[in-house]
VOVOKE-677130 format. One record per residue (C-alpha): residue in three letters; x, y, z. Coordinates in steps of 0.02 Angstrom, whole numbers, plus 50000, padded with zeros to 5 digits. Layout:
! VOVOKE-677130
alaXYZ
...
//
This chain:
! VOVOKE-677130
unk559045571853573
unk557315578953590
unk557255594453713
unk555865592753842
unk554975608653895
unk554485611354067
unk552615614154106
unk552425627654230
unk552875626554408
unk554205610154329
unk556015610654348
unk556545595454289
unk555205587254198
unk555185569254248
unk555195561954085
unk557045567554118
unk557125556054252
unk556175540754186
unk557525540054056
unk558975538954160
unk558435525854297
unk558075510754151
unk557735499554276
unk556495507754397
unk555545490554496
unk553965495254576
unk552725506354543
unk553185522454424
unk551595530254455
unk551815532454636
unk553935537654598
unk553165551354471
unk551915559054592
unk553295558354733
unk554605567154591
unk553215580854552
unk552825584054733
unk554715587154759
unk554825598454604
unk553245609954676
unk554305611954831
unk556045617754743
unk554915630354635
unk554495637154774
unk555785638154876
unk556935646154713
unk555205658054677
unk555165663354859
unk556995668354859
unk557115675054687
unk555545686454720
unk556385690254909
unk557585702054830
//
């Protein structure tokens, strides 16, 4: 299994993601920039707590 490397400010890269919903019906472009926007916010929220203490 190939290891996929986060780019910076990633948690989950969502190549991750793409290859465990096979079946994803509508438009994957708009589902990736949704996933990405998500990811920005967990960074950082886990950066602002990490960096809190």
């Amino acid at each position: 299994m190939e290891k996929l490397k986060p780019k910076p400010g990633e948690i989950i890269p969502w190549e991750v993601h793409e290859k465990e919903y096979e079946n994803i019906l509508g438009d994957k472009e708009i589902l990736k920039q949704e996933w990405q926007n998500l990811e920005v916010i967990a960074f950082r929220f886990i950066w602002a707590i990490l960096t809190d203490f």
